[in-house]
C-alpha positions as CSV (number, residue, x, y, z in Angstrom):
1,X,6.4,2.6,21.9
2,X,4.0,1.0,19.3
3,X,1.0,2.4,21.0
4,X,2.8,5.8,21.3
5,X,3.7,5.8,17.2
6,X,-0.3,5.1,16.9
7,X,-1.6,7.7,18.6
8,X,1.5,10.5,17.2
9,X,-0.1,9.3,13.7
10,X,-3.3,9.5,14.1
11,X,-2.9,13.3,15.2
12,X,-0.8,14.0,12.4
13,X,-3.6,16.2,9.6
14,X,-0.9,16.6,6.5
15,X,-2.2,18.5,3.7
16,X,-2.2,16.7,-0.2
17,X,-0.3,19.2,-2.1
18,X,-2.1,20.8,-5.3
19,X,-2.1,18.3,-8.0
20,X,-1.4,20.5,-11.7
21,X,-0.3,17.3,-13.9
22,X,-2.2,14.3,-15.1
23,X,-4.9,12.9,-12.1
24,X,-3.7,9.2,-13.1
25,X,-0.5,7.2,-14.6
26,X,-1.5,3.9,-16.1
27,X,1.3,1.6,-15.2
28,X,0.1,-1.8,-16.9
29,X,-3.1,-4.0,-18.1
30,X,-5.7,-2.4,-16.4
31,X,-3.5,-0.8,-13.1
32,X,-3.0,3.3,-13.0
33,X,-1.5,5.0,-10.0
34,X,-2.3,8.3,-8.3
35,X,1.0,10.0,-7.8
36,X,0.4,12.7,-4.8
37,X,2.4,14.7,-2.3
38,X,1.7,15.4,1.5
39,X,3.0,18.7,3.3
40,X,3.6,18.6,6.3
41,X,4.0,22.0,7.3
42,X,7.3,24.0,5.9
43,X,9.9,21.3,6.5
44,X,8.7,18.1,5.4
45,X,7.1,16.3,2.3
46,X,5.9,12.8,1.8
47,X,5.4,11.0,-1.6
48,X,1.9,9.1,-1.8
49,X,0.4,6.9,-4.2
50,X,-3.1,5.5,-4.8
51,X,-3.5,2.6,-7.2
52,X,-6.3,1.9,-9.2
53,X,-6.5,-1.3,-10.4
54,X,-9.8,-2.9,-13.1
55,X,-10.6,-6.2,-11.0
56,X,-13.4,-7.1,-14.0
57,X,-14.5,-5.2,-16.9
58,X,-15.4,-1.7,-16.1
59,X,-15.1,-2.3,-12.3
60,X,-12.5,-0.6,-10.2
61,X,-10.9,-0.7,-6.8
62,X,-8.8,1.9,-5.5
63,X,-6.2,0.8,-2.9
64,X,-5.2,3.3,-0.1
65,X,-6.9,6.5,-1.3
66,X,-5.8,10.0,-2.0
67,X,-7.6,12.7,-1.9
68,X,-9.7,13.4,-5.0
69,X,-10.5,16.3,-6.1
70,X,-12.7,17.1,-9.2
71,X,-9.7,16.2,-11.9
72,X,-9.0,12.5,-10.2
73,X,-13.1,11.7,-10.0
74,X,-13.3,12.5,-13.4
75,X,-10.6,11.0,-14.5
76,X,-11.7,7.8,-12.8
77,X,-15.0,7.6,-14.1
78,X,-13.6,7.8,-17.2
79,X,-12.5,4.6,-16.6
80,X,-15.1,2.7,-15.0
81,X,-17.6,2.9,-11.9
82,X,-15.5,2.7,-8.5
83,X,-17.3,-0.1,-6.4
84,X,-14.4,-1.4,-4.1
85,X,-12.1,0.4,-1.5
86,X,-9.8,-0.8,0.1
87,X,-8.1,0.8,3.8
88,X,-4.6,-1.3,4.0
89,X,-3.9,-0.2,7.0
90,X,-4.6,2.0,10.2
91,X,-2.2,5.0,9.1
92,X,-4.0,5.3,5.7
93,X,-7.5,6.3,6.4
94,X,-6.8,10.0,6.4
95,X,-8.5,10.7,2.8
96,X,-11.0,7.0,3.3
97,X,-14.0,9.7,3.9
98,X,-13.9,12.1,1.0
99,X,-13.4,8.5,-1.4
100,X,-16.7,6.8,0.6
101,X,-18.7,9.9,0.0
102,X,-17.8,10.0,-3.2
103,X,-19.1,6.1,-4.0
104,X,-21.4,5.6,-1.7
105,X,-22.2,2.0,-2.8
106,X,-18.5,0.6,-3.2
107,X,-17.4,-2.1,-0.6
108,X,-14.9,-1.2,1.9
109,X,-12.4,-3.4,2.5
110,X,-10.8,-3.6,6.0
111,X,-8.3,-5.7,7.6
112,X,-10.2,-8.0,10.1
113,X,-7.4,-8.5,12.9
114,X,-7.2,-4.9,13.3
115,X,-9.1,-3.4,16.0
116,X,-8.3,0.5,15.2
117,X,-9.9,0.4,12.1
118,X,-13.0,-1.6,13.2
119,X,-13.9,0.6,15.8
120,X,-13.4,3.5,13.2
121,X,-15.7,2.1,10.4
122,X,-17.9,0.0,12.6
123,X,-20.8,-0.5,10.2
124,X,-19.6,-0.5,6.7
125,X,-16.9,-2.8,5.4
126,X,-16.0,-6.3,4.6
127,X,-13.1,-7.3,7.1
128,X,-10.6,-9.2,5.6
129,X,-9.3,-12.2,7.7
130,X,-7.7,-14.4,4.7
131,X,-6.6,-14.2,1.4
132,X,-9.7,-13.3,-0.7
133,X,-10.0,-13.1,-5.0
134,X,-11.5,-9.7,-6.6
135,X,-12.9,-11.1,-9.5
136,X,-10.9,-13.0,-11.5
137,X,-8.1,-10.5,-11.9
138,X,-7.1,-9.4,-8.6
139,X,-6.0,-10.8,-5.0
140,X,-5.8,-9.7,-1.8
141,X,-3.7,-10.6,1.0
142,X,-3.7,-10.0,4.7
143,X,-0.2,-9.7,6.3
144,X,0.0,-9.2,10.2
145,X,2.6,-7.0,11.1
146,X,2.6,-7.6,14.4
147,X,-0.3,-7.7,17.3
148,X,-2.9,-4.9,16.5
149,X,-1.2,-3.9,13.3
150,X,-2.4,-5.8,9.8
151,X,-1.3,-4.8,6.6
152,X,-3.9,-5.9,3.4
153,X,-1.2,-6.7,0.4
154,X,-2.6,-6.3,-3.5
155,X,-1.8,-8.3,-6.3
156,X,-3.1,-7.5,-9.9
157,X,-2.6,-10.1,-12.4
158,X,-2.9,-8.5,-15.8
159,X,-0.2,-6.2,-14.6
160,X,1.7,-8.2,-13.0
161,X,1.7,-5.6,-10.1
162,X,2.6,-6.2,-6.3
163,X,1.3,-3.3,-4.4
164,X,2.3,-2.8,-0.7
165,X,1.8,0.6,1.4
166,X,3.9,0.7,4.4
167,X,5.9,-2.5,4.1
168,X,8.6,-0.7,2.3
169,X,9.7,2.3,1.2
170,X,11.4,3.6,-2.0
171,X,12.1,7.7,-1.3
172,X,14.3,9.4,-3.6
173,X,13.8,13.2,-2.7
174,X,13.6,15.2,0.5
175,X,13.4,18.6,1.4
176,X,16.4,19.7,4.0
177,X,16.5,17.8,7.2
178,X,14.4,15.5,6.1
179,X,17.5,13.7,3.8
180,X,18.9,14.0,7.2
181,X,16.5,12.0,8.8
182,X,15.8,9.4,6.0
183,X,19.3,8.9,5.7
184,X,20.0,7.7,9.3
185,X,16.9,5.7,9.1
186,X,18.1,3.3,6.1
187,X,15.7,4.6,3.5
188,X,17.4,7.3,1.8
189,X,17.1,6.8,-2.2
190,X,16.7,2.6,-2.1
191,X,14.3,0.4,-1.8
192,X,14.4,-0.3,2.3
193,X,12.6,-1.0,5.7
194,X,13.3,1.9,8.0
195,X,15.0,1.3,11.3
196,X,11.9,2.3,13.2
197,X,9.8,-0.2,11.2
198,X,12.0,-3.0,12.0
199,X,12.2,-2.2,15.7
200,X,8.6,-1.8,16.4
201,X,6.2,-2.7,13.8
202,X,7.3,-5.9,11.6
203,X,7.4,-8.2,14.3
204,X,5.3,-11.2,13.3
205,X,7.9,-13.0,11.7
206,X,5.7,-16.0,10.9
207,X,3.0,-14.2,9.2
208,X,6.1,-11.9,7.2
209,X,7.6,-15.7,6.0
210,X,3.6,-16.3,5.1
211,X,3.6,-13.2,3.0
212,X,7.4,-13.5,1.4
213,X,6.1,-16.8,0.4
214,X,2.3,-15.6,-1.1
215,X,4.5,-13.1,-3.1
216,X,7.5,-15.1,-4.4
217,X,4.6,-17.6,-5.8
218,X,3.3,-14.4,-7.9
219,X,4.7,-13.4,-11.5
220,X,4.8,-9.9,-10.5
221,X,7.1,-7.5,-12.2
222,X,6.9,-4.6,-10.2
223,X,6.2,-3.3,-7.0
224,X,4.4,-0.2,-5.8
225,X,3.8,1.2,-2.3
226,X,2.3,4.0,-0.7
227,X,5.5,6.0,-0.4
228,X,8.2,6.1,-3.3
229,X,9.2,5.4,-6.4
230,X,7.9,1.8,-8.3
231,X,10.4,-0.7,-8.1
232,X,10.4,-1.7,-11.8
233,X,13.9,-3.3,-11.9
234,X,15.1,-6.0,-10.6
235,X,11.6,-6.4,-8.7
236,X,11.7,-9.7,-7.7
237,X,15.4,-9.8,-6.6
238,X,14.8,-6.3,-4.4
239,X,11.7,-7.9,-2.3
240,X,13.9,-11.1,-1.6
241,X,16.7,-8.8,-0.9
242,X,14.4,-7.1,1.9
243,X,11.9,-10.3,2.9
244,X,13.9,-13.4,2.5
245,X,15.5,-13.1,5.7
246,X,11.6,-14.2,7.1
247,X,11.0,-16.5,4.4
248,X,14.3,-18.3,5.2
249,X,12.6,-19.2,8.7
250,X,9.3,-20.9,6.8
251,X,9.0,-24.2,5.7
252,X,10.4,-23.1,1.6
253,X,12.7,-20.6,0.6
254,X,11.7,-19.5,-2.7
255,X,13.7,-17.9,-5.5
256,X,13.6,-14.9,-7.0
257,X,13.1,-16.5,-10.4
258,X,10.2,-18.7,-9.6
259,X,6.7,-17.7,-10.0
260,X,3.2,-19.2,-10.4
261,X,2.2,-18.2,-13.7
């Protein structure tokens, strides 16, 4: 079933809905997201986010890219010269091309343990097998799903910013069936794992208790991912809401009020 989900997303080609608002949102100290839409055809639409985060003075790194047209490029070198990208996973590579042509020199960032996407970028990219700093500001975090399947996990410090992209979802608007189907998959307007995920993809419950841990230790106070809404409220009590079931297994249950810094 895993292997069948892989291969129905890879031959999925959505289209980014026309972007007529502003290119970027910042949402803290030095972190701005990319709010976007995919269509997929008449029936169906997907929210989608890129964040942009300064991991030193005038450096960026965008995490799971969007598409960018001429408004977002500008809009990011307004800000600073682009010279990390990071792929979090093997379902977000769709719009990875347009971003490397665009910076040709920034470092592509790859999680190590997954042989999709090394076979896909075989000669460029740093593969991440262990928690790695950007700069001083920024840190990333490899959590393995389950065998094959490796999520890369963002935190920003300045913003206090968790940044996930298929670890959770937060969708608050649909387009006809599509409530339908959200609905009887548990993530219909809340923050939630859909059954699907829980059934086939988040698996390795060790590494999940490694992660819940890694982000309980972490001041953050807020949470984005790749499709919904920022969790802004209540942040750190909705992610032990959904992980602390996996931490619970590990060697320290941590609460939602503690933090590292």
């Amino acid at each position: 079933m895993f292997t069948l989900l892989t291969r129905l997303a890879a031959r999925q080609r959505p289209e980014q809905a026309h972007v007529s608002g502003a290119r970027l949102t910042r949402i803290g100290r030095g972190a701005w997201v990319a709010d976007r839409e995919l269509v997929y055809g008449r029936r169906s639409r997907l929210p989608l986010r890129m964040v942009v985060i300064e991991h030193a003075p005038g450096e960026l790194t965008l995490y799971s890219p969007v598409s960018l047209d001429d408004g977002t490029l500008e809009a990011l070198n307004g800000l600073g010269s682009v010279t990390r990208i990071i792929v979090p996973n093997r379902f977000h590579t769709l719009f990875v091309g347009r971003a490397m042509d665009a910076y040709p020199d920034a470092e592509l960032l790859l999680p190590a343990a997954d042989g999709g996407l090394l076979s896909r970028f075989p000669r460029r990219g740093r593969h991440v097998l262990q928690s790695v700093r950007i700069g001083d500001r920024t840190e990333l975090e490899p959590v393995r799903c389950r065998d094959g399947l490796v999520e890369l996990v963002l935190y920003h410090d300045p913003a206090e910013l968790l940044a996930v992209c298929d670890l959770l979802f937060n969708l608050q608007s649909a387009i006809g069936l599509q409530r339908l189907v959200l609905r009887l998959n548990g993530v219909w307007r809340k923050p939630a794992q859909s059954r699907l995920q829980k059934m086939l993809l988040l698996k390795d419950h060790e590494s999940l208790a490694a992660f819940y841990r890694w982000a309980m230790g972490k001041p953050f106070s807020q949470i984005s991912m790749a499709h919904g809404q920022l969790i802004a409220e209540d942040p750190r009590e909705k992610f032990y809401q959904l992980f602390g079931s996996y931490g619970a297994g590990g060697a320290t249950r941590v609460a939602p009020g503690a933090g590292s810094g």
